[in-house]
mmCIF file as gemmi writes it, N, C-alpha and C atoms, coordinates in Angstrom:
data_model
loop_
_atom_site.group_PDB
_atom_site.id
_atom_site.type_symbol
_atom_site.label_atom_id
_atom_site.label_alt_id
_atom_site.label_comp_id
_atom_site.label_asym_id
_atom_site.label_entity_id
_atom_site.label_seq_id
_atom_site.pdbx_PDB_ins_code
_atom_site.Cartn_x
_atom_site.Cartn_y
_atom_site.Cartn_z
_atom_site.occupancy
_atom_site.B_iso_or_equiv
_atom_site.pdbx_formal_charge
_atom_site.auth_seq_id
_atom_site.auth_asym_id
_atom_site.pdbx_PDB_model_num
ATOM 1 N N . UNK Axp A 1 ? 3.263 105.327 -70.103 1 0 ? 1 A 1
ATOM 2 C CA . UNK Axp A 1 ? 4.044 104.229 -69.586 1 0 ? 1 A 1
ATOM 3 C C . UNK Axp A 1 ? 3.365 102.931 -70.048 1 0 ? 1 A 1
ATOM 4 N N . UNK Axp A 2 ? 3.841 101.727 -70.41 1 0 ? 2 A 1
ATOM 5 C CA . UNK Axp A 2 ? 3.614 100.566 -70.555 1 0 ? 2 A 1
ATOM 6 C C . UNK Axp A 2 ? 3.594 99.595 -69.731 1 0 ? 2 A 1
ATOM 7 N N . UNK Axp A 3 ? 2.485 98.607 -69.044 1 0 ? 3 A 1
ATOM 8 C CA . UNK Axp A 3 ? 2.836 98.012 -68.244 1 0 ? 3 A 1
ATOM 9 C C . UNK Axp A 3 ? 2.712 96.475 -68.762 1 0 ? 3 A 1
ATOM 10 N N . UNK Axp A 4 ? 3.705 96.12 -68.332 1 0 ? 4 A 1
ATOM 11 C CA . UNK Axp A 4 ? 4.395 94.362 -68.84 1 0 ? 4 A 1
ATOM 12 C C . UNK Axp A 4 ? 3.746 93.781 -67.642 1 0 ? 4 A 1
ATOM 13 N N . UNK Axp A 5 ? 4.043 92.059 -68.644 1 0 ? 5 A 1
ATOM 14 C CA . UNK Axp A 5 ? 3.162 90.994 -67.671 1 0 ? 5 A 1
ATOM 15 C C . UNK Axp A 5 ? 4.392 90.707 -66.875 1 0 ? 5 A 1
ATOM 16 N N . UNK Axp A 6 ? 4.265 90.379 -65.77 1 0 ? 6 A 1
ATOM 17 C CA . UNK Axp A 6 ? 5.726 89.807 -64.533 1 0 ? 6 A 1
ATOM 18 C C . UNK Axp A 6 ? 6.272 88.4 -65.093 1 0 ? 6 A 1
ATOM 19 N N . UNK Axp A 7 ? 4.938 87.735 -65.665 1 0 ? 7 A 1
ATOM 20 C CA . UNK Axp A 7 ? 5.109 86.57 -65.836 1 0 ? 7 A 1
ATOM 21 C C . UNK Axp A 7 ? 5.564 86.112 -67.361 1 0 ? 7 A 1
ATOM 22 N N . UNK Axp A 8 ? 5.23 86.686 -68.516 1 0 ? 8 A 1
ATOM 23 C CA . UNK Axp A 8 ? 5.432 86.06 -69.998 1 0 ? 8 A 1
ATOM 24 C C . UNK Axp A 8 ? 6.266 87.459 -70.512 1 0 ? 8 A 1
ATOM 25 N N . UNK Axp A 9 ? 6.293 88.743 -69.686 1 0 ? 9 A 1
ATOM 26 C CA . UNK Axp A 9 ? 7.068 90.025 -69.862 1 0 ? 9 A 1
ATOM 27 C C . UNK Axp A 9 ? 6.18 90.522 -71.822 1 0 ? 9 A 1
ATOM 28 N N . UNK Axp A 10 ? 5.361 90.346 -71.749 1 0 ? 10 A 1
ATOM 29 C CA . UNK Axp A 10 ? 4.387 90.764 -72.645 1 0 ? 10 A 1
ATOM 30 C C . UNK Axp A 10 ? 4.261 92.119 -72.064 1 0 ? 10 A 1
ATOM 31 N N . UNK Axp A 11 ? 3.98 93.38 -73.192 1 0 ? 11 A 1
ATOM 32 C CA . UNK Axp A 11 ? 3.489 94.726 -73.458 1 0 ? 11 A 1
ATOM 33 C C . UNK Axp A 11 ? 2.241 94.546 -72.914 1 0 ? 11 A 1
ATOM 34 N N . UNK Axp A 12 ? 1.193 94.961 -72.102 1 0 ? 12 A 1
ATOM 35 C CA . UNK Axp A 12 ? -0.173 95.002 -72.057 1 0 ? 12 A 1
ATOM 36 C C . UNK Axp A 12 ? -1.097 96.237 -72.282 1 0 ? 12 A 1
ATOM 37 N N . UNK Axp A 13 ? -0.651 97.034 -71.584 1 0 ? 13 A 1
ATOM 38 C CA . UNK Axp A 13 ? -1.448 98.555 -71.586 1 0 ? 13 A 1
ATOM 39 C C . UNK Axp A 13 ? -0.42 99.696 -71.661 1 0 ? 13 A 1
ATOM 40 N N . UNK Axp A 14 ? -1.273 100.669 -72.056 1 0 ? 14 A 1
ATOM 41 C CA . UNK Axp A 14 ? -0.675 102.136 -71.904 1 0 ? 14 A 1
ATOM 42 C C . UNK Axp A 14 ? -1.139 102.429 -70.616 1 0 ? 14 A 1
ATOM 43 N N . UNK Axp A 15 ? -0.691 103.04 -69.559 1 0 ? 15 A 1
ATOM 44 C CA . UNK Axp A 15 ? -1.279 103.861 -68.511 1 0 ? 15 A 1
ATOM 45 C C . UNK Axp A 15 ? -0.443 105.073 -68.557 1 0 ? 15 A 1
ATOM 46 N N . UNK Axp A 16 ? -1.151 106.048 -67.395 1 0 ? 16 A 1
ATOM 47 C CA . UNK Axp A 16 ? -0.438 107.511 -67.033 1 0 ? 16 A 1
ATOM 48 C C . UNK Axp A 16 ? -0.612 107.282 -65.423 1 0 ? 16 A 1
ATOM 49 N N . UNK Axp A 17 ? 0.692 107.022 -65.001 1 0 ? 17 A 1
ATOM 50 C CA . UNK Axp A 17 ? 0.956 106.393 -63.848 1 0 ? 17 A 1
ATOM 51 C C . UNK Axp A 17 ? 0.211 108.074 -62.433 1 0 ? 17 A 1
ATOM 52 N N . UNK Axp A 18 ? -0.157 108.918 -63.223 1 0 ? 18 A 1
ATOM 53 C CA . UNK Axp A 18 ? -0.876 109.539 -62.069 1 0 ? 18 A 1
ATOM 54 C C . UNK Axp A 18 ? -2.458 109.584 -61.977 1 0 ? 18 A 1
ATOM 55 N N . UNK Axp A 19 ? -3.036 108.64 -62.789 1 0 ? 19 A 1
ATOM 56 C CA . UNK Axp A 19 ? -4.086 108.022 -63.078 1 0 ? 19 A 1
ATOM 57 C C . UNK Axp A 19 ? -3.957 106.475 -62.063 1 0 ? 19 A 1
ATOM 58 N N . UNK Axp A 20 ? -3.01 106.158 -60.914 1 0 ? 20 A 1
ATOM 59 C CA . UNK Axp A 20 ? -2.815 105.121 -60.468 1 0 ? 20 A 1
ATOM 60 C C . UNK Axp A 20 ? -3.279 105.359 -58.706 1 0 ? 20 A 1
ATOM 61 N N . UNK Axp A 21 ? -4.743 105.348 -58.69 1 0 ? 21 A 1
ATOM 62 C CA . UNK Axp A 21 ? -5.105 105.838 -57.793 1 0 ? 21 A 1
ATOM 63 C C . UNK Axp A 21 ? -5.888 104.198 -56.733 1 0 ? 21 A 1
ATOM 64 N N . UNK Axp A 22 ? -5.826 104.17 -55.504 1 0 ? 22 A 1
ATOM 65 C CA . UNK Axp A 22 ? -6.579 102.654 -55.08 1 0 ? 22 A 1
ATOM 66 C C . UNK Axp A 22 ? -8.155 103.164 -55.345 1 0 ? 22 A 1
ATOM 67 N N . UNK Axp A 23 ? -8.686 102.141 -54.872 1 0 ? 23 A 1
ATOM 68 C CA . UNK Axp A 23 ? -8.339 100.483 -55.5 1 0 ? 23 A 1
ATOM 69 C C . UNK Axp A 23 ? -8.22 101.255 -56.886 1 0 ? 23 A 1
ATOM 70 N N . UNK Axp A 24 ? -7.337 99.852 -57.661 1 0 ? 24 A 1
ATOM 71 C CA . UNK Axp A 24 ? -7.085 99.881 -58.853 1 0 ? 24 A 1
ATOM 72 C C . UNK Axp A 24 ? -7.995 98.966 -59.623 1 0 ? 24 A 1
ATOM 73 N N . UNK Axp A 25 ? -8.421 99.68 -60.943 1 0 ? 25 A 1
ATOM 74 C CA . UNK Axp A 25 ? -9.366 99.194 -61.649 1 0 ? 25 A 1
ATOM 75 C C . UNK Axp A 25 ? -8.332 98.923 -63.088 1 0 ? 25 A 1
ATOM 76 N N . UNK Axp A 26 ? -9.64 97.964 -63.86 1 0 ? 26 A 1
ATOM 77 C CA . UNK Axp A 26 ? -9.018 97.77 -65.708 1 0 ? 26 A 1
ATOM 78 C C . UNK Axp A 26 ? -9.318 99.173 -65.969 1 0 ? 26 A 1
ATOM 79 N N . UNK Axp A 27 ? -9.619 100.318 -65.489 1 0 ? 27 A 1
ATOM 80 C CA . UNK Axp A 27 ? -10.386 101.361 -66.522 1 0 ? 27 A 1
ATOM 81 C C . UNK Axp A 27 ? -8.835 102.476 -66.806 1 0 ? 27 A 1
ATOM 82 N N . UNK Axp A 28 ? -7.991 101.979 -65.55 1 0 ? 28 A 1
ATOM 83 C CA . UNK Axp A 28 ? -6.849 102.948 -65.719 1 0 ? 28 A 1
ATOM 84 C C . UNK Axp A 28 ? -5.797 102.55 -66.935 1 0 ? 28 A 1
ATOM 85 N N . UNK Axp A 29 ? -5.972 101.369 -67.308 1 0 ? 29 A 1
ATOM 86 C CA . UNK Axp A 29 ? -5.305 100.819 -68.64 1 0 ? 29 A 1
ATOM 87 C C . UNK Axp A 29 ? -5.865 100.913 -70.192 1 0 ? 29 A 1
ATOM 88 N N . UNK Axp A 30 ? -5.102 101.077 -70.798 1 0 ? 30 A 1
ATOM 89 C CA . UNK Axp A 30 ? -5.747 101.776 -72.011 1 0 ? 30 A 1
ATOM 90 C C . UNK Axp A 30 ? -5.176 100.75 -73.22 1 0 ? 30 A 1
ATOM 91 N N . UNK Axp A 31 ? -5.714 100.825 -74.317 1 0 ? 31 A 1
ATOM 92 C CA . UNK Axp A 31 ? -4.951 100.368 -75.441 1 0 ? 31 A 1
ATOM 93 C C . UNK Axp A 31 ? -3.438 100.343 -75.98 1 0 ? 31 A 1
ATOM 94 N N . UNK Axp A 32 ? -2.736 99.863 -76.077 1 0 ? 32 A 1
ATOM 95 C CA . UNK Axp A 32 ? -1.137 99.856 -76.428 1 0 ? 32 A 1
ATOM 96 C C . UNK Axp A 32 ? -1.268 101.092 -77.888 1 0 ? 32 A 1
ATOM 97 N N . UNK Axp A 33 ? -2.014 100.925 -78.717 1 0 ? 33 A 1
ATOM 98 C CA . UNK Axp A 33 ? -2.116 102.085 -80.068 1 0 ? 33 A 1
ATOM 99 C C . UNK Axp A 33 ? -3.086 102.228 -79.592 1 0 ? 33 A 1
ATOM 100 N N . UNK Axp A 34 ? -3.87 103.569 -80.242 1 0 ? 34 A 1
ATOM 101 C CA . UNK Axp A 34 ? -5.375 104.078 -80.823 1 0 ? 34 A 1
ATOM 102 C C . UNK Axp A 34 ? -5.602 103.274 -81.586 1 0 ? 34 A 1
ATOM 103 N N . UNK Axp A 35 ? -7.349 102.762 -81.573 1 0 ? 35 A 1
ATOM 104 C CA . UNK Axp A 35 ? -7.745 102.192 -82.214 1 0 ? 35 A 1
ATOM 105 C C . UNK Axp A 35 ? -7.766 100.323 -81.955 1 0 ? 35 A 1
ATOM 106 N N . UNK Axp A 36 ? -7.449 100.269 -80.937 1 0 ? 36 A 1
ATOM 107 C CA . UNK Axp A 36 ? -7.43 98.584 -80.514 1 0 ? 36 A 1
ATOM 108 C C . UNK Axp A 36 ? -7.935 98.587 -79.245 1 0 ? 36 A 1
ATOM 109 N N . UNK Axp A 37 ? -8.519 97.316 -79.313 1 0 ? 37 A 1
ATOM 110 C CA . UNK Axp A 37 ? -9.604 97.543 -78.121 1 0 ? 37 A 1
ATOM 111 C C . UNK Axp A 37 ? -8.957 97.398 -76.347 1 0 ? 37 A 1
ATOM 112 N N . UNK Axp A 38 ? -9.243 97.586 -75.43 1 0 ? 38 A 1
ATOM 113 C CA . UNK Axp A 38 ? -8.607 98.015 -74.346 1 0 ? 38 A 1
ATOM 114 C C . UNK Axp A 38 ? -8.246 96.774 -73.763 1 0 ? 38 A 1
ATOM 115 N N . UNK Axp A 39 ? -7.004 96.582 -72.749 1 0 ? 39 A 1
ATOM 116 C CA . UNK Axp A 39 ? -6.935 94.971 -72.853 1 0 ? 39 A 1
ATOM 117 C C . UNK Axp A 39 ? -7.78 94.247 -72.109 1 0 ? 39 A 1
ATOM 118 N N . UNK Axp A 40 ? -8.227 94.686 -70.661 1 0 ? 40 A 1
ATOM 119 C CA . UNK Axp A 40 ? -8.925 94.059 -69.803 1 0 ? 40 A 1
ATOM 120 C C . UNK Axp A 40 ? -10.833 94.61 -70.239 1 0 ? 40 A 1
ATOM 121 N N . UNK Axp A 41 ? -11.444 93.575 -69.934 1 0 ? 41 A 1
ATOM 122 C CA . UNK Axp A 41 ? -12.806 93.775 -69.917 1 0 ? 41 A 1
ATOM 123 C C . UNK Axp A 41 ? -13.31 95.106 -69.07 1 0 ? 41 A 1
ATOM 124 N N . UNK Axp A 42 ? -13.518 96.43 -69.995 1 0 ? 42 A 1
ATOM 125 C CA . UNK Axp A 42 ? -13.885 97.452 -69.096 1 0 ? 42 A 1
ATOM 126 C C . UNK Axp A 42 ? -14.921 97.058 -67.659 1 0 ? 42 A 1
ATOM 127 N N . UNK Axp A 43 ? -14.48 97.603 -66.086 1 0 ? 43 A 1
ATOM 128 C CA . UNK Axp A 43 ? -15.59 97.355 -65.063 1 0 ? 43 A 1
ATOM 129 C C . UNK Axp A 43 ? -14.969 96.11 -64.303 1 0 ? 43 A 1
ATOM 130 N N . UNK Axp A 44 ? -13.651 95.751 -65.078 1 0 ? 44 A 1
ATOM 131 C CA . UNK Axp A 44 ? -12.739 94.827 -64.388 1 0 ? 44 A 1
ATOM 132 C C . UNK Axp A 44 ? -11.901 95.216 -62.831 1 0 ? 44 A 1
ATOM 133 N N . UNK Axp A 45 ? -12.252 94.455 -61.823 1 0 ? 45 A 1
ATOM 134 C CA . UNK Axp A 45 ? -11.914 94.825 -61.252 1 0 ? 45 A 1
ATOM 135 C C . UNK Axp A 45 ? -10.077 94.218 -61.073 1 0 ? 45 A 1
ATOM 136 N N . UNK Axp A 46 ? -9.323 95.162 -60.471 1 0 ? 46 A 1
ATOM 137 C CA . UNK Axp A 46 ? -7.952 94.531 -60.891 1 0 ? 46 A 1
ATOM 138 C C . UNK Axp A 46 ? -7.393 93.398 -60.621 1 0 ? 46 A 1
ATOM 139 N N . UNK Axp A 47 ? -8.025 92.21 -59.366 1 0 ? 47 A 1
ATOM 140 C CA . UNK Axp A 47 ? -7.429 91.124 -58.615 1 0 ? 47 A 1
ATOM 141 C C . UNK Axp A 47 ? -8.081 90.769 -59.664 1 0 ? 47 A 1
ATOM 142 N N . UNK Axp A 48 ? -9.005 90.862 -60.441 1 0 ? 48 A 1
ATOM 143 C CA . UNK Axp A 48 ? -9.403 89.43 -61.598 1 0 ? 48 A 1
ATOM 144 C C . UNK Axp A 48 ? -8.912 89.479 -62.662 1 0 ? 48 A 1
ATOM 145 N N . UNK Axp A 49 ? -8.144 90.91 -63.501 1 0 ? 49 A 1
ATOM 146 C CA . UNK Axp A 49 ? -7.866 91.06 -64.193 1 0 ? 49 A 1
ATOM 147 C C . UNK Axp A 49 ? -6.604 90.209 -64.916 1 0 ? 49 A 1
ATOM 148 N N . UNK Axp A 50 ? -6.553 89.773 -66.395 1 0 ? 50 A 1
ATOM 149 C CA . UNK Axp A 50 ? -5.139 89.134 -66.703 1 0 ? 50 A 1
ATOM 150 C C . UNK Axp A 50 ? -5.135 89.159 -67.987 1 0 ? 50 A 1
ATOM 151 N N . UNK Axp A 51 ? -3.693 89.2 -67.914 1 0 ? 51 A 1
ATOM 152 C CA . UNK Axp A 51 ? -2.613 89.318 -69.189 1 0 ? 51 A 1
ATOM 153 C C . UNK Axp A 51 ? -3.065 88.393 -70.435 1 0 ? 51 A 1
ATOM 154 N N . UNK Axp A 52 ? -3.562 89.137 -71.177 1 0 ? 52 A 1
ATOM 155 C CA . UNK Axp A 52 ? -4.468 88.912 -72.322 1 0 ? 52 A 1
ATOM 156 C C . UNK Axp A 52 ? -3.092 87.77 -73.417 1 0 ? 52 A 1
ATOM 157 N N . UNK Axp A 53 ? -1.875 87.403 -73.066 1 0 ? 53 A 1
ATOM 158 C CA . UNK Axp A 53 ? -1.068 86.394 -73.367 1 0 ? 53 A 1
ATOM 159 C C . UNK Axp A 53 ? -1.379 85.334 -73.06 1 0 ? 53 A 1
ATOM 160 N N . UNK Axp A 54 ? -0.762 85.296 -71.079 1 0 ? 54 A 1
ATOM 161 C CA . UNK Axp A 54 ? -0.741 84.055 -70.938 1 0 ? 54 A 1
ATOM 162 C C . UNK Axp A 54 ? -1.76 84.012 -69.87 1 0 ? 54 A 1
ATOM 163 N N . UNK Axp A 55 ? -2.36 84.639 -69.814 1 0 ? 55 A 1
ATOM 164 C CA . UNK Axp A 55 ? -3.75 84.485 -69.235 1 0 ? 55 A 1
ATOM 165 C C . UNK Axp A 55 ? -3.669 84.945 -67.622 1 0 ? 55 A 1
ATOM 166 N N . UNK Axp A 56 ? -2.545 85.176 -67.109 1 0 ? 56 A 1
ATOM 167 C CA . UNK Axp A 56 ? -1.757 85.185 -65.429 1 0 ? 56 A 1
ATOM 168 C C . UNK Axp A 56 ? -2.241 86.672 -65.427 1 0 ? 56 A 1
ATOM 169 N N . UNK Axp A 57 ? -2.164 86.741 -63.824 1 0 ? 57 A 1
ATOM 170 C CA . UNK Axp A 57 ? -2.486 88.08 -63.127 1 0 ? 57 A 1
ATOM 171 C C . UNK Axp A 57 ? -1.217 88.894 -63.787 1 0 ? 57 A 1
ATOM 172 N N . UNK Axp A 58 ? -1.21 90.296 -64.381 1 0 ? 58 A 1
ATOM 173 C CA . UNK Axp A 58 ? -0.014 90.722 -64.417 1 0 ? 58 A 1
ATOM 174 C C . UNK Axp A 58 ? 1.054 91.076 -64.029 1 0 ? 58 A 1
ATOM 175 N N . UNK Axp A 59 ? 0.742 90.916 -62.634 1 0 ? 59 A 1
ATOM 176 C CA . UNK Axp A 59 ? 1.253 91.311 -61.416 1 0 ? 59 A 1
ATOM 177 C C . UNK Axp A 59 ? 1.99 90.021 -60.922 1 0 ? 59 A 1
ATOM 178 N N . UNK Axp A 60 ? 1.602 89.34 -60.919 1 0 ? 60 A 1
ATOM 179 C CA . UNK Axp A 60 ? 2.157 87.729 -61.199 1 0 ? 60 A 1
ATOM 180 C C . UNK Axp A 60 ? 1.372 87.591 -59.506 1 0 ? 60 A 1
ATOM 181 N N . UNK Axp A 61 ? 2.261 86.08 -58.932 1 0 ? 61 A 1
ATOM 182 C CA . UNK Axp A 61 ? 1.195 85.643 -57.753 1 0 ? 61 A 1
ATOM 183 C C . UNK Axp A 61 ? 2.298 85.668 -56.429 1 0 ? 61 A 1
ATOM 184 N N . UNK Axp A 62 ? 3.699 86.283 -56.758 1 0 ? 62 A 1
ATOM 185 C CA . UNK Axp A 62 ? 4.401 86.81 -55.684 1 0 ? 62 A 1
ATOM 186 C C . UNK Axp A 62 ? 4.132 87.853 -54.661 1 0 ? 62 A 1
ATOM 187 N N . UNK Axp A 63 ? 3.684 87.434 -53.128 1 0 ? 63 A 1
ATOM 188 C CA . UNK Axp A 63 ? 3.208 88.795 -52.444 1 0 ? 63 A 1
ATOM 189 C C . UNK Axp A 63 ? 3.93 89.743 -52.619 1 0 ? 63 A 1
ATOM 190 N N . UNK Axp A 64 ? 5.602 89.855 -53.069 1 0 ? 64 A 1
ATOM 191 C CA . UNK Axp A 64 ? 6.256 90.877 -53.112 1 0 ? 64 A 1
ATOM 192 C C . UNK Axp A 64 ? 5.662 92.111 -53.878 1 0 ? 64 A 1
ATOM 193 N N . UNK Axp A 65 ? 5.495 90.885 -55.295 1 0 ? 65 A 1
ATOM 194 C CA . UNK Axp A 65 ? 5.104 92.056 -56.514 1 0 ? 65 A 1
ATOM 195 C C . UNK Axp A 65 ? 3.908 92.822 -55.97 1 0 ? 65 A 1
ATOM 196 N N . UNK Axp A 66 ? 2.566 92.666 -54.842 1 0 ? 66 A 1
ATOM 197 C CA . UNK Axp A 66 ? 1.483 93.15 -55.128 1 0 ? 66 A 1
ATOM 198 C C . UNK Axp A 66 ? 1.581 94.653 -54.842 1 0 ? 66 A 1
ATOM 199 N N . UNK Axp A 67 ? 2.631 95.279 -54.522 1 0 ? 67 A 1
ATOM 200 C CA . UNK Axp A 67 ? 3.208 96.791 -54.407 1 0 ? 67 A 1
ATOM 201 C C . UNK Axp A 67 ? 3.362 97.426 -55.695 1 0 ? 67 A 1
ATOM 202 N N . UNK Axp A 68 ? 3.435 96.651 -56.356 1 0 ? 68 A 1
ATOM 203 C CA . UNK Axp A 68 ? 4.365 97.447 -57.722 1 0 ? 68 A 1
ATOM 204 C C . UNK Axp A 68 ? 4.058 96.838 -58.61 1 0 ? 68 A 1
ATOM 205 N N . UNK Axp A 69 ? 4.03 98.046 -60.436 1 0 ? 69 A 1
ATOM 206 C CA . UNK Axp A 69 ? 3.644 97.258 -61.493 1 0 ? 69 A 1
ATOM 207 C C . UNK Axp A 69 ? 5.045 97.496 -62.208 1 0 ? 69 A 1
ATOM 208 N N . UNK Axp A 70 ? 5.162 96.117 -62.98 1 0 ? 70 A 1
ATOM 209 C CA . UNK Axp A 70 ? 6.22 95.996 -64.012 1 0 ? 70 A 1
ATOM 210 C C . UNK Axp A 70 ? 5.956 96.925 -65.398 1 0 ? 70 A 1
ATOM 211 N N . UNK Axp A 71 ? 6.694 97.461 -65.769 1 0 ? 71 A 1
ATOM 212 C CA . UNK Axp A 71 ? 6.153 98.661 -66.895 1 0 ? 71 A 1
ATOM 213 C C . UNK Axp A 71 ? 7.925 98.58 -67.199 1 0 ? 71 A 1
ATOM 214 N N . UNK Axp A 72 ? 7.764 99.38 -68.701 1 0 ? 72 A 1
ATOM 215 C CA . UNK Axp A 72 ? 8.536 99.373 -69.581 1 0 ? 72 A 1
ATOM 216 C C . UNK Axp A 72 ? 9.862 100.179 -69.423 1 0 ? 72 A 1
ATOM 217 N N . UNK Axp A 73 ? 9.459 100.957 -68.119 1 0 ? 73 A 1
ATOM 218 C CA . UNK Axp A 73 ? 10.358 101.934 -67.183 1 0 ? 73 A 1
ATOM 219 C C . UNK Axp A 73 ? 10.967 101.491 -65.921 1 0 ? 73 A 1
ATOM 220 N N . UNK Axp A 74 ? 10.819 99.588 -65.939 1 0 ? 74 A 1
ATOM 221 C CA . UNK Axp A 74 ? 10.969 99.025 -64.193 1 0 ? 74 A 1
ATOM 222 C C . UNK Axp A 74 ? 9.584 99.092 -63.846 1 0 ? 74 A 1
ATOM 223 N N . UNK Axp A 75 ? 10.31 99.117 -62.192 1 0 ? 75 A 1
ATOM 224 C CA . UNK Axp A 75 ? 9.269 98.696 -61.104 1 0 ? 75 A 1
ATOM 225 C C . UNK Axp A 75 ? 8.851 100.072 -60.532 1 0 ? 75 A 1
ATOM 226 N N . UNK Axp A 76 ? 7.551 99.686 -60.73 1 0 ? 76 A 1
ATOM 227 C CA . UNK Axp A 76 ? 6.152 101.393 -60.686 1 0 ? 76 A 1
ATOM 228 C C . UNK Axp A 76 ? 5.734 101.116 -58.744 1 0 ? 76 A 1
ATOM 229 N N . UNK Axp A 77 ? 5.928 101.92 -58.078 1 0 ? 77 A 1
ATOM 230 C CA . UNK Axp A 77 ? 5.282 101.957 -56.797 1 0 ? 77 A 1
ATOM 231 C C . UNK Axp A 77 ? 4.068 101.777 -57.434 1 0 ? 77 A 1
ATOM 232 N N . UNK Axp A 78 ? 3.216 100.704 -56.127 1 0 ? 78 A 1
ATOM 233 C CA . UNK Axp A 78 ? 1.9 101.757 -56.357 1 0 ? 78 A 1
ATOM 234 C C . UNK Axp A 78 ? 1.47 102.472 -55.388 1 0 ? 78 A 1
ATOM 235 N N . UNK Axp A 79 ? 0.325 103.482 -55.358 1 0 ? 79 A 1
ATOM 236 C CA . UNK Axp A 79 ? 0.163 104.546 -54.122 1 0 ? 79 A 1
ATOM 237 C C . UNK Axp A 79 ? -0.756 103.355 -53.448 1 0 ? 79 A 1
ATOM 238 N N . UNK Axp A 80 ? -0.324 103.712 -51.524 1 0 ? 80 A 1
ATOM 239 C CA . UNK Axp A 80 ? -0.951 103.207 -50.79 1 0 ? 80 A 1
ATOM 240 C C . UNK Axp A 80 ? -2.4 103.338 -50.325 1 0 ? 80 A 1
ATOM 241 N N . UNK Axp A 81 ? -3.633 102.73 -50.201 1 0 ? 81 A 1
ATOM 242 C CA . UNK Axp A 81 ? -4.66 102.767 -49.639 1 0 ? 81 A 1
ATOM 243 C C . UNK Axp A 81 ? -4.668 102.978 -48.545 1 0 ? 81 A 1
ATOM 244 N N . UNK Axp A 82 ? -4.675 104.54 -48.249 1 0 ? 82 A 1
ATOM 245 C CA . UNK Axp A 82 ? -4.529 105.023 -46.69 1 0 ? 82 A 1
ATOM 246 C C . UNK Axp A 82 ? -6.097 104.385 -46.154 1 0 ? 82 A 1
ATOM 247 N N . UNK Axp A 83 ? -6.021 104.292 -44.577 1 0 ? 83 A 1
ATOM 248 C CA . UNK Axp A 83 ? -6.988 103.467 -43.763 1 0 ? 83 A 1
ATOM 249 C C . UNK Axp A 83 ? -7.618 104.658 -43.268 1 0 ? 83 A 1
ATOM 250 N N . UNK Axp A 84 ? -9.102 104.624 -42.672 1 0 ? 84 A 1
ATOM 251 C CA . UNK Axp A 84 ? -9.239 105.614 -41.775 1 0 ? 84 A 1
ATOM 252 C C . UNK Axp A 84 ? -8.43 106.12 -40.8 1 0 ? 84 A 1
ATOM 253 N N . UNK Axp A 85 ? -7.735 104.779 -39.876 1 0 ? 85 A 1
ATOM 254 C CA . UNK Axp A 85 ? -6.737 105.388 -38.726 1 0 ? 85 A 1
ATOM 255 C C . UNK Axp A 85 ? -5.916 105.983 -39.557 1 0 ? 85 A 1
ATOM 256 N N . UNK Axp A 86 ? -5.257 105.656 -40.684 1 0 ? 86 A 1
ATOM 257 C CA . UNK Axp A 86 ? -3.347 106.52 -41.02 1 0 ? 86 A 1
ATOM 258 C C . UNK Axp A 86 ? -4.327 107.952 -41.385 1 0 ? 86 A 1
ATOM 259 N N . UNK Axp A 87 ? -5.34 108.162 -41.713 1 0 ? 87 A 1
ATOM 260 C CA . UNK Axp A 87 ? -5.831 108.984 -42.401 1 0 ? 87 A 1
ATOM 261 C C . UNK Axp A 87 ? -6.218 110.608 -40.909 1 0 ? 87 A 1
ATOM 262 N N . UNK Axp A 88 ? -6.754 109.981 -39.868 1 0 ? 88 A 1
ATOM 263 C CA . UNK Axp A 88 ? -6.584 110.74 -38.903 1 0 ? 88 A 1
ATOM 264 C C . UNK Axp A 88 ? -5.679 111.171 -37.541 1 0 ? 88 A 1
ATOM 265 N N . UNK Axp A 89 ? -4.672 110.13 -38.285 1 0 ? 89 A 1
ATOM 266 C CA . UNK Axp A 89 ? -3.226 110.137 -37.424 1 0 ? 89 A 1
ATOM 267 C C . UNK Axp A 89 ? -2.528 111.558 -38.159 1 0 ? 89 A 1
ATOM 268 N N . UNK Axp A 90 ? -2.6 111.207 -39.468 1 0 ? 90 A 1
ATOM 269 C CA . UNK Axp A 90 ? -2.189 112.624 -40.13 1 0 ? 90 A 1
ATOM 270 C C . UNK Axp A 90 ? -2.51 113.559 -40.686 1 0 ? 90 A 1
ATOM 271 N N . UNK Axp A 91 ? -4.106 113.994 -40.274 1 0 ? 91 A 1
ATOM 272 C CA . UNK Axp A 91 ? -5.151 115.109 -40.124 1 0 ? 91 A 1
ATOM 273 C C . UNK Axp A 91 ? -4.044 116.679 -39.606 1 0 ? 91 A 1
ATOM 274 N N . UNK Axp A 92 ? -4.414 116.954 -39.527 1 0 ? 92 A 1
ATOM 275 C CA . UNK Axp A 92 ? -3.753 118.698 -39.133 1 0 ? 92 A 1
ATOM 276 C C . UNK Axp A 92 ? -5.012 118.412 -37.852 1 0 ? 92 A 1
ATOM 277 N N . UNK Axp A 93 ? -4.748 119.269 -36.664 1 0 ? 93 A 1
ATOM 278 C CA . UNK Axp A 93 ? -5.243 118.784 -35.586 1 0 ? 93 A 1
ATOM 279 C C . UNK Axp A 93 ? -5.366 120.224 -34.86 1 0 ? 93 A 1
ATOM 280 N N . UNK Axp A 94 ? -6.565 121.16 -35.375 1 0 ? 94 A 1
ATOM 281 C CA . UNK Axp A 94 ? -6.928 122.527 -34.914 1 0 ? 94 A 1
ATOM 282 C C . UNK Axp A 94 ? -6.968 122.699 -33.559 1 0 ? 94 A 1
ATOM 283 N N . UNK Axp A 95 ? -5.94 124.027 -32.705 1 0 ? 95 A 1
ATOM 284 C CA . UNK Axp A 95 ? -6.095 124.304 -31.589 1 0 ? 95 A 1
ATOM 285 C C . UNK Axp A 95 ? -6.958 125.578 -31.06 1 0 ? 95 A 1
């Protein structure tokens, strides 16, 4: 999958959207071909990361967008950062 900037709609990365795990890092984005270097500074963390165009978060600076990435297929969920509580609300609960 390809994910586009929200803002200049620039190509940026290749990803494999089940590689889209929280927090989200630059390491899940890859080169657009083999052989070109990766777009974000590997060890990037993703709120600093930007669109090697126009320089903007790719995600752009709408709270709506911060759910979802723009990619070449539409609008990508992203998976939620379950909390400790959602996490033992929906434990299996041995009797």
């Amino acid at each position: 999958m390809i994910l586009r900037c929200r803002l200049c709609h620039a190509a940026i990365a290749a990803f494999d959207p089940a590689r889209l795990t929280p927090p989200l890092t630059s390491a899940v984005f890859g080169p657009l071909a083999p052989g070109f270097p990766p777009p974000f500074l590997p060890g990037t963390p993703w709120d600093e990361a930007r669109c090697p165009h126009c320089r903007h978060h790719p995600q752009g600076y709408d709270p709506a967008g911060r759910e979802s990435l723009a990619t070449d297929a539409g609008e990508t969920p992203l998976p939620r950062l379950q909390t400790a509580d959602a996490k033992r609300k929906t434990a299996k609960r041995g009797n």
